[in-house]
C-alpha positions as CSV (number, residue, x, y, z in Angstrom):
1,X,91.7,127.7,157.3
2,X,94.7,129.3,159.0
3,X,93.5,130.4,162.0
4,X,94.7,132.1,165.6
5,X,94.8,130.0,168.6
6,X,93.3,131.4,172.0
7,X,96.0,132.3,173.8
8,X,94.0,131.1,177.3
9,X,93.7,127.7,175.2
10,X,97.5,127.8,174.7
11,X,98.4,128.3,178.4
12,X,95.7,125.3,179.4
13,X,96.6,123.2,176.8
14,X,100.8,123.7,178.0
15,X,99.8,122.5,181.5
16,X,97.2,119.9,180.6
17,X,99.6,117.8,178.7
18,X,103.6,116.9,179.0
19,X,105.0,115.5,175.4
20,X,108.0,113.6,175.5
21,X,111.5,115.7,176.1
22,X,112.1,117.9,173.2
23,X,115.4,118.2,171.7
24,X,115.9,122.0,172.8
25,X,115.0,123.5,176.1
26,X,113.2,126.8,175.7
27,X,114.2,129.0,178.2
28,X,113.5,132.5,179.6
29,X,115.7,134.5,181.7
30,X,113.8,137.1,183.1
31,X,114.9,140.3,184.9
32,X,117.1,140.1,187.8
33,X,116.3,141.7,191.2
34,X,118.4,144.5,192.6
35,X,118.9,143.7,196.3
36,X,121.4,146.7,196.7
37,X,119.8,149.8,198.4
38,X,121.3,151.7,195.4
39,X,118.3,152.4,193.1
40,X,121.0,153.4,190.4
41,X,122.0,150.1,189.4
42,X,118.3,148.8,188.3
43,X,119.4,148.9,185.0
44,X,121.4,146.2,185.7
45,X,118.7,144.2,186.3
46,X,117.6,144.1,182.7
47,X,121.4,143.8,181.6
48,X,121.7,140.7,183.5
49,X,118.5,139.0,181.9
50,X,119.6,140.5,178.4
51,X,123.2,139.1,178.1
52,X,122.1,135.7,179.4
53,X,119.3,135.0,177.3
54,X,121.4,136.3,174.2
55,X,124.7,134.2,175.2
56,X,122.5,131.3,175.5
57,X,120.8,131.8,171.9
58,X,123.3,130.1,170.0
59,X,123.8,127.0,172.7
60,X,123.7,123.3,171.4
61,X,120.3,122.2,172.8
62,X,119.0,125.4,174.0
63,X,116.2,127.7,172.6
64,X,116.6,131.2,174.3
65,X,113.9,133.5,174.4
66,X,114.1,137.4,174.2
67,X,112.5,139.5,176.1
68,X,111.1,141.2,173.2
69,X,109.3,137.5,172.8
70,X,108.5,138.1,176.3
71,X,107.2,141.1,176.1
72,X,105.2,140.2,172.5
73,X,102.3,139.2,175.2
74,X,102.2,142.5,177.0
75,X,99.3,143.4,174.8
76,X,97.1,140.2,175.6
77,X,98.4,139.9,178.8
78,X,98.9,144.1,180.2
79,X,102.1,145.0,180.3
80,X,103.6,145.4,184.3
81,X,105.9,148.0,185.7
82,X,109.3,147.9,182.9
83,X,111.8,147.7,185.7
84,X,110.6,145.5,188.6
85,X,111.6,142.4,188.8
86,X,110.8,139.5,186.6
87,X,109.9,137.0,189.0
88,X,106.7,139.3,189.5
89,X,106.2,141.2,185.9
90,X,107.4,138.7,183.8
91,X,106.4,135.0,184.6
92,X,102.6,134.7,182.7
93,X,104.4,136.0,179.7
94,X,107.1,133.9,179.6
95,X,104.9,130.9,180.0
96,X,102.9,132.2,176.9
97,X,105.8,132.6,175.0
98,X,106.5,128.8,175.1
99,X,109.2,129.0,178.1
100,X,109.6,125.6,179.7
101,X,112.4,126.4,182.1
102,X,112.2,129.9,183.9
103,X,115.4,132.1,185.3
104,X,115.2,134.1,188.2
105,X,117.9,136.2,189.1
106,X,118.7,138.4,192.0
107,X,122.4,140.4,192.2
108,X,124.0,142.4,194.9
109,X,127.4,144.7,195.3
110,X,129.6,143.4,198.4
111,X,133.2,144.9,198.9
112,X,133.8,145.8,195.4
113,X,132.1,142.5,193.4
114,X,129.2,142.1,191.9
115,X,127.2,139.0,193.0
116,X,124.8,137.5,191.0
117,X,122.4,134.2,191.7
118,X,120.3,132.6,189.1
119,X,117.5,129.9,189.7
120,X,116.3,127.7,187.0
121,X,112.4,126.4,187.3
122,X,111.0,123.7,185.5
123,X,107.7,124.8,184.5
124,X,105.7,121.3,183.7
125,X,107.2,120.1,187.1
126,X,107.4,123.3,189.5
127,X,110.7,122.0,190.7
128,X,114.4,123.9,190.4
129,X,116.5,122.0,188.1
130,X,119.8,124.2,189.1
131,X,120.8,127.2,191.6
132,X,124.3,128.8,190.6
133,X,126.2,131.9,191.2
134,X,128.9,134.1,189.8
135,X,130.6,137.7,190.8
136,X,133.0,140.2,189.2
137,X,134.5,143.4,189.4
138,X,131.1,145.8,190.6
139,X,131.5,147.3,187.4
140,X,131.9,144.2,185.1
141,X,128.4,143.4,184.4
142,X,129.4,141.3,181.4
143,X,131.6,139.3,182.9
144,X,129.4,138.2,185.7
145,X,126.4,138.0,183.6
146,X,128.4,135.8,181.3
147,X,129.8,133.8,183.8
148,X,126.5,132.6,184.8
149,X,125.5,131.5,181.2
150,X,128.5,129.5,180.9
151,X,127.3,127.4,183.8
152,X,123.7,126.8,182.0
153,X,125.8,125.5,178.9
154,X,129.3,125.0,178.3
155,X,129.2,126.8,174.5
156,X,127.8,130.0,174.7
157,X,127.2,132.8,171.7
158,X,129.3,136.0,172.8
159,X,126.9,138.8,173.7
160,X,127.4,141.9,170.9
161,X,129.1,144.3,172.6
162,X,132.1,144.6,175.2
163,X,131.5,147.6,175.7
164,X,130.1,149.0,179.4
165,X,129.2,152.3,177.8
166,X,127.2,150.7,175.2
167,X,125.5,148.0,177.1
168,X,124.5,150.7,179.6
169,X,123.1,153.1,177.2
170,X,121.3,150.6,175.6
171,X,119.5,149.4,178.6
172,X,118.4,152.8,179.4
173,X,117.0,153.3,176.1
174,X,115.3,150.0,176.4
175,X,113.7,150.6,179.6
176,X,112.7,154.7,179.2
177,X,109.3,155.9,178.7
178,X,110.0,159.2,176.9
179,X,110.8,158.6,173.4
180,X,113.0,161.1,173.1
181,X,114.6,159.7,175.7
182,X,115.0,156.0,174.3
183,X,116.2,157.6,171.4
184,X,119.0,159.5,172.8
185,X,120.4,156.5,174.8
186,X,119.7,154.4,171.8
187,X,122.0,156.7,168.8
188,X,124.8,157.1,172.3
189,X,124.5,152.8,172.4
190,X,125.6,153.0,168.8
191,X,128.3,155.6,169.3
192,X,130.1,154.0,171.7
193,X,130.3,150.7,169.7
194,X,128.8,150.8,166.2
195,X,128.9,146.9,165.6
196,X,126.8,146.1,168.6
197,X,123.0,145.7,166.6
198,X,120.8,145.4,169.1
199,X,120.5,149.5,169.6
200,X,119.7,149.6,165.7
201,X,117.2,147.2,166.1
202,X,115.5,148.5,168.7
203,X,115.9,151.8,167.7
204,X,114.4,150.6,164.1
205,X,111.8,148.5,165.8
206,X,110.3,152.5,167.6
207,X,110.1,154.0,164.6
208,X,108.6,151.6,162.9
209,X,105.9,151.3,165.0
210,X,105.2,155.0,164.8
211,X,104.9,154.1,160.6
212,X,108.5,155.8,160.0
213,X,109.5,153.1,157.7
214,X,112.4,155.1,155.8
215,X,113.6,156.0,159.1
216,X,113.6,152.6,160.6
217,X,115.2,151.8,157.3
218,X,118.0,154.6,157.9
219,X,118.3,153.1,161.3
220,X,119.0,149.3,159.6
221,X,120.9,150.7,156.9
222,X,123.4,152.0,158.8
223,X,123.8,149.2,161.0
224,X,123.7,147.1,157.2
225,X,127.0,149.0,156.6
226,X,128.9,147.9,159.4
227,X,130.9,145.2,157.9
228,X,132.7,144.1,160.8
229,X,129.1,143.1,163.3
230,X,128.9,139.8,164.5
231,X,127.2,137.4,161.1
232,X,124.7,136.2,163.5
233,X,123.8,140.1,164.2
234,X,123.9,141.2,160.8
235,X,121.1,138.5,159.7
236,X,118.9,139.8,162.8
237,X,119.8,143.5,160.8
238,X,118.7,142.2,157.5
239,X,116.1,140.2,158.4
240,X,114.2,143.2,159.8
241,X,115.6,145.7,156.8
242,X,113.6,142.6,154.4
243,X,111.0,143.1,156.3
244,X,110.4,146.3,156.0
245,X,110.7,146.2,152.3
246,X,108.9,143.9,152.2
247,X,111.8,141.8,150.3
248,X,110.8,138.3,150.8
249,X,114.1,136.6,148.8
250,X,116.3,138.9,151.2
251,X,113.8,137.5,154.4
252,X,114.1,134.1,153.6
253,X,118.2,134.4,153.5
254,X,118.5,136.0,156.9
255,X,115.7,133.7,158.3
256,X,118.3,130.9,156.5
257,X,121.5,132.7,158.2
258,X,119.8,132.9,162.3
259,X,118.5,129.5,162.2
260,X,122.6,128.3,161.4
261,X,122.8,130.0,164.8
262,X,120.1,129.0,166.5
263,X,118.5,126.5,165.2
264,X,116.3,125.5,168.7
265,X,114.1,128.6,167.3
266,X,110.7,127.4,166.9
267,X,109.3,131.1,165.9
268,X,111.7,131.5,163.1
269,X,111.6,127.8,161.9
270,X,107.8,129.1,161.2
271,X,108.7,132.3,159.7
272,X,110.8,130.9,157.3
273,X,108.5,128.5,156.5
274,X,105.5,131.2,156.2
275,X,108.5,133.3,153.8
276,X,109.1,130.3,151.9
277,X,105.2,129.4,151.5
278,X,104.7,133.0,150.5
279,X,107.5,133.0,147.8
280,X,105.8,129.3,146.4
281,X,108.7,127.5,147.2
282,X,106.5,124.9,148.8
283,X,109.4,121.7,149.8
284,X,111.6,124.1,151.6
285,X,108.1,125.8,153.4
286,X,107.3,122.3,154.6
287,X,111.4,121.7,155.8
288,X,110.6,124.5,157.8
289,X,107.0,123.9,158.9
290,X,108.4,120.2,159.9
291,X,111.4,121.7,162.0
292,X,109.2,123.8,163.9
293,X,106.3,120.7,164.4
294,X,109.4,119.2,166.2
295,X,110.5,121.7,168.3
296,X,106.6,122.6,169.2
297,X,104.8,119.7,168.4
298,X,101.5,120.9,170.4
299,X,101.6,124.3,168.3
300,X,98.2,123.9,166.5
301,X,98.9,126.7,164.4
302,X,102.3,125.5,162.7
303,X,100.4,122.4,162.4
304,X,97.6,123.7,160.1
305,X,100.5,125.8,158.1
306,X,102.6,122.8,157.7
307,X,99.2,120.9,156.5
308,X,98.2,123.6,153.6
309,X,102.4,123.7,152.5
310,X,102.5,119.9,152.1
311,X,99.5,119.9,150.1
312,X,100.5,122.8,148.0
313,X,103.8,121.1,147.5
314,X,101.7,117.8,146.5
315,X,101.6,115.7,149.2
316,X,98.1,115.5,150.2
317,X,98.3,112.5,152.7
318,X,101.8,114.5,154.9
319,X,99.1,117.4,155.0
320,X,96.6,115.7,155.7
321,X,98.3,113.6,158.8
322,X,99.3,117.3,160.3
323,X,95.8,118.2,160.5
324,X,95.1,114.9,162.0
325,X,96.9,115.8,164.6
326,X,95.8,118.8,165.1
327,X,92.4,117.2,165.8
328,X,93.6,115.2,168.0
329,X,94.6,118.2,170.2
330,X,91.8,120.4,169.7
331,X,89.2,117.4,169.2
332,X,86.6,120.3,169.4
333,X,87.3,122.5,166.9
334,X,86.5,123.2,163.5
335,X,89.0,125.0,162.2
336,X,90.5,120.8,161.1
337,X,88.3,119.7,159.2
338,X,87.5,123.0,157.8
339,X,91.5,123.1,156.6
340,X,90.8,118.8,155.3
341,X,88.0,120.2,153.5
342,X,90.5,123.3,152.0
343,X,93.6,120.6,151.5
344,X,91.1,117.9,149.6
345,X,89.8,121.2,147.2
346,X,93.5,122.5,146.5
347,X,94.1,118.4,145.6
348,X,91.2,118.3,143.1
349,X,89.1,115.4,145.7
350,X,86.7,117.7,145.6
351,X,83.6,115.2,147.0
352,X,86.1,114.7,149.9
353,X,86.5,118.4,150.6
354,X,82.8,119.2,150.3
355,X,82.0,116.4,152.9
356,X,84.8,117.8,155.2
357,X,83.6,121.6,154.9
358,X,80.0,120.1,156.4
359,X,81.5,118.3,159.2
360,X,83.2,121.5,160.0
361,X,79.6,123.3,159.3
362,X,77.9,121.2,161.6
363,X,81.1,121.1,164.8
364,X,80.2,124.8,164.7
365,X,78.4,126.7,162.5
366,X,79.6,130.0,164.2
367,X,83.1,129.6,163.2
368,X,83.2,130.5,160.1
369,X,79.9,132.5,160.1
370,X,77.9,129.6,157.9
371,X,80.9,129.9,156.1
372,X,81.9,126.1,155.3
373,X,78.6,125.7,154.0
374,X,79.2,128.5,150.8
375,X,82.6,126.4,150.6
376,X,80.8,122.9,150.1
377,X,78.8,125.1,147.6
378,X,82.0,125.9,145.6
379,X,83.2,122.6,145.8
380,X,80.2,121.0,144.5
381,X,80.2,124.1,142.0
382,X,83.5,122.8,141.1
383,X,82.8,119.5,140.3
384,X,80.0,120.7,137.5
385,X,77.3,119.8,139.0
386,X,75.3,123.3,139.3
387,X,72.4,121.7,140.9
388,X,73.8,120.2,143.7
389,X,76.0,123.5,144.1
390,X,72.8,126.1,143.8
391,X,71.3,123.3,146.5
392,X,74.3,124.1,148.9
393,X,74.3,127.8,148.3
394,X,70.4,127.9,149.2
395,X,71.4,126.4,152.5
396,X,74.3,129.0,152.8
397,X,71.6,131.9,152.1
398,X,68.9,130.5,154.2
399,X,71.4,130.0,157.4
400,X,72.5,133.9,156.8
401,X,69.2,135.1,156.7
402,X,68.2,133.9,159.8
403,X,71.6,135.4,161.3
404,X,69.9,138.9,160.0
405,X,72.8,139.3,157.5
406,X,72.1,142.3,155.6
407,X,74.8,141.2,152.7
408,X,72.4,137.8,151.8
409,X,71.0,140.0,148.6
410,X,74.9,140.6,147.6
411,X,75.4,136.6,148.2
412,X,72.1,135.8,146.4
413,X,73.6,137.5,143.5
414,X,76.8,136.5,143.2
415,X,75.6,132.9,143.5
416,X,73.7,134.0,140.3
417,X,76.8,134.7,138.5
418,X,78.6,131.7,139.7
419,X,75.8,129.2,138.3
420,X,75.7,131.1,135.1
421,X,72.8,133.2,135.4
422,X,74.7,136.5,134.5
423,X,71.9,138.6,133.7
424,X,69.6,138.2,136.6
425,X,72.9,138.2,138.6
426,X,73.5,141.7,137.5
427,X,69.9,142.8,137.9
428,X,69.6,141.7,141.6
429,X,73.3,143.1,142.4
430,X,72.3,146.5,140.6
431,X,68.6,146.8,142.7
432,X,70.8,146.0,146.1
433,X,73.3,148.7,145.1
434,X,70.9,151.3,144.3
435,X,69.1,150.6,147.6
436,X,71.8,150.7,149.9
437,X,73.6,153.6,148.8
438,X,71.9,156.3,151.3
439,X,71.6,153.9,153.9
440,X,74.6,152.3,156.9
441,X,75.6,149.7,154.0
442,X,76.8,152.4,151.5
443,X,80.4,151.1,151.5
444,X,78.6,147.6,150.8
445,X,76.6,149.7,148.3
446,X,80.4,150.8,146.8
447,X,81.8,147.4,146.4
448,X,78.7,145.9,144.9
449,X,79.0,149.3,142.0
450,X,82.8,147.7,141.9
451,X,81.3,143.9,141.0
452,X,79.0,145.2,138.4
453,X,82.0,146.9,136.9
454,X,83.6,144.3,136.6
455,X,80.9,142.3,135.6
456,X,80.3,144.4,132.6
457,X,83.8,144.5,131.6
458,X,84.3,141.0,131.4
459,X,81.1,140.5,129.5
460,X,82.5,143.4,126.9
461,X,80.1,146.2,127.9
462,X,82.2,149.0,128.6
463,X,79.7,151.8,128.6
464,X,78.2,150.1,131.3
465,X,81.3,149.5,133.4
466,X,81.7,153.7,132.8
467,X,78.3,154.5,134.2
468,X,79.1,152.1,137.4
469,X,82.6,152.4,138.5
470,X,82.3,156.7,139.6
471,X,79.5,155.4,141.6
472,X,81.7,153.0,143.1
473,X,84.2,155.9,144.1
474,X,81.7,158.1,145.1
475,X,80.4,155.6,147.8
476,X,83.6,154.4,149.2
477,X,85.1,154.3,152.1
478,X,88.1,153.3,154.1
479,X,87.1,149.2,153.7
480,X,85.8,149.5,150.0
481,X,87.9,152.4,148.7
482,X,90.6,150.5,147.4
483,X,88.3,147.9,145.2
484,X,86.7,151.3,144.1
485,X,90.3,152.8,142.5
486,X,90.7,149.5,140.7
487,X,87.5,149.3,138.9
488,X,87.7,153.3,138.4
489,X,91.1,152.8,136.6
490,X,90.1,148.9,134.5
491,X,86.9,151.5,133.3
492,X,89.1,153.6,131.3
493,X,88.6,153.3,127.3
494,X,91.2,151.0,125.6
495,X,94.7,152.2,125.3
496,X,97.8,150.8,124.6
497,X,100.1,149.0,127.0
498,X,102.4,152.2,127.2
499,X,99.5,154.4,127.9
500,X,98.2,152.0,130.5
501,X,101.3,152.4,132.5
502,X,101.6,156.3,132.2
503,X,98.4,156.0,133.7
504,X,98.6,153.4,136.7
505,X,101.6,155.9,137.5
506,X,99.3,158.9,137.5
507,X,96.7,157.4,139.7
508,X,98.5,155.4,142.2
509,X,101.3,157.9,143.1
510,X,100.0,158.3,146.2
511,X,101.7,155.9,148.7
512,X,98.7,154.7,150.7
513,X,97.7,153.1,146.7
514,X,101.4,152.1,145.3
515,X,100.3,148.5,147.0
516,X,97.8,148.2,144.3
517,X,99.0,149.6,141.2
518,X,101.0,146.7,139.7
519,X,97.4,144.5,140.3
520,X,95.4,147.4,138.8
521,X,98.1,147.3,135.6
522,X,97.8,143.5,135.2
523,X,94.4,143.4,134.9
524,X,93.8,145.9,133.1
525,X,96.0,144.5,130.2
526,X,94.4,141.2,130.7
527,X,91.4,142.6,130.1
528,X,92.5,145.0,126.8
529,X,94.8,142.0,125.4
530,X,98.0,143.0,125.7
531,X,99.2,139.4,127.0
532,X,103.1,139.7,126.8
533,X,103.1,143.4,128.8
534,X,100.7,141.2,131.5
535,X,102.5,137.7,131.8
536,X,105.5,140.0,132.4
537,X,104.3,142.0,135.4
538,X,102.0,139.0,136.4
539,X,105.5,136.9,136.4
540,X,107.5,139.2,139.3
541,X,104.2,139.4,141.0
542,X,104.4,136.0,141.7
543,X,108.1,135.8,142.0
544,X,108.5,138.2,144.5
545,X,105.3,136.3,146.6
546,X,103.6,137.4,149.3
547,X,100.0,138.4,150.3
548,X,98.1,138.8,146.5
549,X,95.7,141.3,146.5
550,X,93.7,138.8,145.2
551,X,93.6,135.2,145.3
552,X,93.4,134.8,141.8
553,X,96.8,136.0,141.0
554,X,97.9,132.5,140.0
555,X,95.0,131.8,137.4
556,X,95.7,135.0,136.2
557,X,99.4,134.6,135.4
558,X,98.2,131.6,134.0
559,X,95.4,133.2,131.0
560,X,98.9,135.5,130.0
561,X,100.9,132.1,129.9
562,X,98.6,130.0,127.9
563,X,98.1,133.1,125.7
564,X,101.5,133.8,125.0
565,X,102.0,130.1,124.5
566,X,104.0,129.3,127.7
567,X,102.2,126.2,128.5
568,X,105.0,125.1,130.5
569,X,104.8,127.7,133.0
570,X,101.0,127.2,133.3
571,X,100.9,123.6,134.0
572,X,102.4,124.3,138.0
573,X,99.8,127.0,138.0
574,X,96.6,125.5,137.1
575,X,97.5,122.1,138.5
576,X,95.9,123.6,142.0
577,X,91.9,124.5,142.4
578,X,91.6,127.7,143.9
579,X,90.2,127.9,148.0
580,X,86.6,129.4,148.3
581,X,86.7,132.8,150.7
582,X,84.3,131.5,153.7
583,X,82.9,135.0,153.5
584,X,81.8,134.9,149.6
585,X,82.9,135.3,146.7
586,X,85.3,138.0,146.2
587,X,84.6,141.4,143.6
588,X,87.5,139.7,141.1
589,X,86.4,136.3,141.0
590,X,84.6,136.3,137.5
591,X,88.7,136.9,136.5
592,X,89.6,133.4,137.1
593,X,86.4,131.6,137.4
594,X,85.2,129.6,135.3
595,X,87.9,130.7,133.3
596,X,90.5,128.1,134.6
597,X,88.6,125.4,133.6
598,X,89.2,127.1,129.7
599,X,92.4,127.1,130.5
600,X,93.4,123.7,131.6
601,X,91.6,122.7,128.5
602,X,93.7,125.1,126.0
603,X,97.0,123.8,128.3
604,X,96.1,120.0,127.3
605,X,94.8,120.6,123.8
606,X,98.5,122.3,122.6
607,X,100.0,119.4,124.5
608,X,97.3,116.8,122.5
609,X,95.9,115.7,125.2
610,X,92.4,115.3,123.5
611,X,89.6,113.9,125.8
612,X,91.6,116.1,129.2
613,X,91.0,118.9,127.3
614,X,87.6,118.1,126.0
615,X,86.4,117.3,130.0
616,X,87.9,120.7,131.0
617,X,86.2,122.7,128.1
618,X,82.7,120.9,128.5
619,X,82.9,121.8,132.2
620,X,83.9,125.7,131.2
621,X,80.7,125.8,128.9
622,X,78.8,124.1,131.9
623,X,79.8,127.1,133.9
624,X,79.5,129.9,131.8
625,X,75.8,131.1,130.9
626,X,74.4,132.3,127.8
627,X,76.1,135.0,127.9
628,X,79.8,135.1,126.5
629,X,82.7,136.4,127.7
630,X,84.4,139.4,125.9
631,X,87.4,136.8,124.5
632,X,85.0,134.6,123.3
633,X,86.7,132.0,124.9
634,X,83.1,129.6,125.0
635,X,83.1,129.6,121.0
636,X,86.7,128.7,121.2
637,X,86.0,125.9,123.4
638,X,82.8,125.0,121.5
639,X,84.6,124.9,118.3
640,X,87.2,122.4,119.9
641,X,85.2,120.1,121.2
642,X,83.7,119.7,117.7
């Protein structure tokens, strides 16, 4: 399971162990000390520690760190007093941001020069590694700070503006508290020289986080225009601008274009890998993933990630020596084996991944809340074998009850429906609905309405799915409302695939919904049979990757393949099991299973693969119930195996 790392853990783990010399030294510059008496130059301060790190960025063998890196932490760690020194405000979060060699600077004005002396500290061994010095013109804070990072490395990056106005208005709007303020300095930075980005970004970066997207976008755009910025600061600009619109193909290419620059950058080695994982492009994820192993090789995190990208990408055993060695740094977690029982299940070894999901159960049952035991459940479920997987998902119940879960009914029942039993499945969800709807579980009360909605529309039963889905809406709430608009909108009577669209762009005009219209659309011309309108929407769905709104997304693109007779396109698709949620299974599941397993048998019959398609539908009829799906896709499968 991907998972966050304590950042305590982190900090212990950086001091407990020292790996062999990496190729890059991370380093952090933090802000310089004013020891003038004139309070008016602290600005400088932060000017020093900004040029530095930002002319060392682009050094052979040197991975500079930001102070916005730096300052990432403030919310784990507290953030100190913006302008005092860094030696004092700055040290605990540039140790968790990965620094292993420190800067402390201090900087003085004697007759007419600027004197500035900066002190690099080894971290792992406490000892300074080099003391240097450098001076200028008193009002030449470039050149002085720039003098100093050519005596930390010989080829240095040049820092994106020359100009004194800029660089001090930019400070100032880094370091005010009244946003007004930082805003004013900010639009003057960009005045006085309109190819220096880091104003626009910062600038962008504010109003972002006060959810002014098109103004942050404004902000990027204009600073997109400037053809004449750095290349190195116009991919910084565009990778923030893809960001925002949430333009993966565009992230990946700027993430592609900064690493040319600085490619000691651990953090965006992983977020190009995370991009490229996201967009299915699996070989260049684990490129990336592998990059950032070696700069970071004690980064637990970028471990697991490079373990799930290898399998996805096929290559079970590289995935499964990452996680190895994430055990071996973390020997007592679970979150390792819980991620060898997910690789082993996306591989198809599923007896493997079922046994690694209870190791994980019994390390520590708390992690995922019993969780790994409802996984072994779905691998064993998998597999055919309903006995063994209703067995498992006893145990799964049992362990919940005595945790005094109050969603075990909504598990019980969807259990049900996994094993086949669809009609006392629907009877137990329905009596669990009814009963919480006045009660604290009411949004639970909404999303089980939602699952018998969708319950009744694959089984065909539309009047049914019409009485369910406005009680669905009426209960929800913040967590459940979205599920509730879905259902509310697949309810609708059959239509035609024009009509459908008129209507996803009635109901989800509002903004807060546009995220889930194109998944309310695709389904609900799954589920009416207008396959070629579907495969086509599914398809940039997929292309333009990242987080699904629901993991079945691929098996879904997959039905409109097969049944537009693109068995090509399906093979990549179905070739993967899908990953069990460790909290249960989620209100969209009965889309994909057991339906994949119909699938891969359709996929290998047009091919003439003859028994692989008769194993696939025998384990889809295995996993269905009595009661048929609205396709009829068991008779299909029963016919063929005749």
């Amino acid at each position: 399971m991907y998972c966050r790392v304590g950042l305590l853990a982190c900090l212990l783990a950086g001091c407990a162990r020292q790996p062999a010399a990496p190729a890059f030294d991370r380093i952090a510059i933090l802000r310089f000390e004013n020891l003038s008496a004139d309070a008016s130059a602290d600005w400088i301060g932060r000017a020093f520690s900004d040029i530095v790190a930002a002319e060392l960025a682009g050094a052979p063998g040197i991975d500079s760190i930001p102070a916005i890196r730096i300052h990432a932490f403030d919310r784990v760690l507290g953030a100190r007093s913006i302008s005092a020194p860094g030696i004092s405000s700055e040290r605990v979060q540039a140790l968790a941001a990965g620094a292993r060699k420190i800067g402390y600077g201090q900087y003085a004005f004697r007759a007419g020069s600027l004197e500035a002396h900066l002190t690099l500290e080894d971290v792992r061994t406490g000892k300074m590694t080099k003391a240097i010095t450098a001076s200028a013109p008193a009002s030449d804070v470039l050149a002085a700070a720039t003098a100093l990072a050519r005596q930390i490395a010989g080829q240095v990056s040049p820092y994106g503006t020359r100009s004194p106005q800029a660089l001090r208005a930019y400070i100032t709007g880094t370091e005010a508290r009244d946003p007004a303020a930082m805003e004013v300095a900010l639009n003057l930075a960009i005045a006085a020289d309109p190819d220096f980005g880091a104003p626009y970004r910062l600038l962008a970066q504010f109003r972002a986080g006060r959810r002014d997207r098109s103004g942050a976008l404004a902000v990027l755009e204009r600073a997109e225009a400037r053809q004449s910025m750095a290349p190195f600061e116009r991919a910084m600009i565009a990778e923030m601008a893809a960001d925002l619109r949430g333009d993966l193909a565009a992230r990946e290419r700027a993430l592609a274009a900064m690493l040319k620059v600085t490619p000691g950058d651990a953090a965006s080695w992983r977020s190009l890998g995370e991009v490229a994982n996201s967009r299915h492009k699996y070989g260049t994820a684990v490129q990336a993933l592998r990059k950032a192993v070696d700069l970071e090789p004690e980064d637990v995190t970028v471990l697991n990630l490079l373990g799930y990208a290898a399998a996805e990408a096929g290559d079970l055993e590289a995935g499964m020596a990452a996680l190895r060695r994430y055990q071996a740094l973390r020997p007592n977690d679970a979150n390792p084996l819980d991620s060898m029982g997910d690789l082993n299940q996306i591989a198809g070894h599923l007896a493997e991944a079922e046994s690694f999901y209870l190791l994980a159960q019994k390390k520590d049952r708390n992690w995922l809340g019993d969780g790994d035991l409802h996984k072994a459940a779905v691998s064993r479920l998998l597999r055919g074998d309903l006995a063994g997987a209703g067995a498992l998902a006893q145990q799964y119940q049992d362990a919940r009850t005595l945790a005094k879960d109050p969603l075990v009914p909504v598990r019980q029942a969807e259990w049900a429906w996994a094993l086949g039993r669809r009609q006392e499945a629907y009877r137990q969800l329905e009596v669990f609905a009814a009963g919480a709807q006045s009660g604290p579980l009411r949004e639970v009360s909404s999303r089980a309405y939602a699952e018998l909605t969708i319950w009744s529309l694959v089984l065909g039963d539309r009047p049914a799915a019409a009485r369910t889905a406005p009680q669905a809406m009426a209960l929800a709430g913040p967590a459940s409302i979205g599920v509730a608009v879905v259902v509310q909108f697949l309810a609708q009577p059959p239509a035609s695939p024009a009509e459908w669209v008129v209507r996803a762009e009635q109901r989800f005009s509002d903004e807060a919904l546009a995220g889930i219209k194109d998944f309310a659309l695709a389904y609900s011309l799954l589920l009416n049979g207008h396959f070629e309108p579907a495969q086509r929407l599914l398809k940039q769905m997929y292309d333009r990757g990242g987080p699904a709104v629901d993991e079945g997304l691929p098996y879904a693109l997959a039905w409109a393949d097969v049944a537009t007779g693109r068995l090509k396109e399906a093979e990549p698709l179905l070739r993967l099991n899908p990953l069990a949620n460790a909290s249960g299974f989620g209100p969209f599941a009965s889309f994909y299973l057991p339906r994949i397993f119909y699938l891969r048998g359709a996929a290998a019959e047009k091919e003439g693969k003859r028994e692989q398609a008769r194993s696939q539908y025998q384990l889809f009829l295995k996993l269905s119930g009595n009661d048929p799906l609205v396709w009829g896709e068991e008779k299909k499968a029963q016919d063929a195996i005749r």
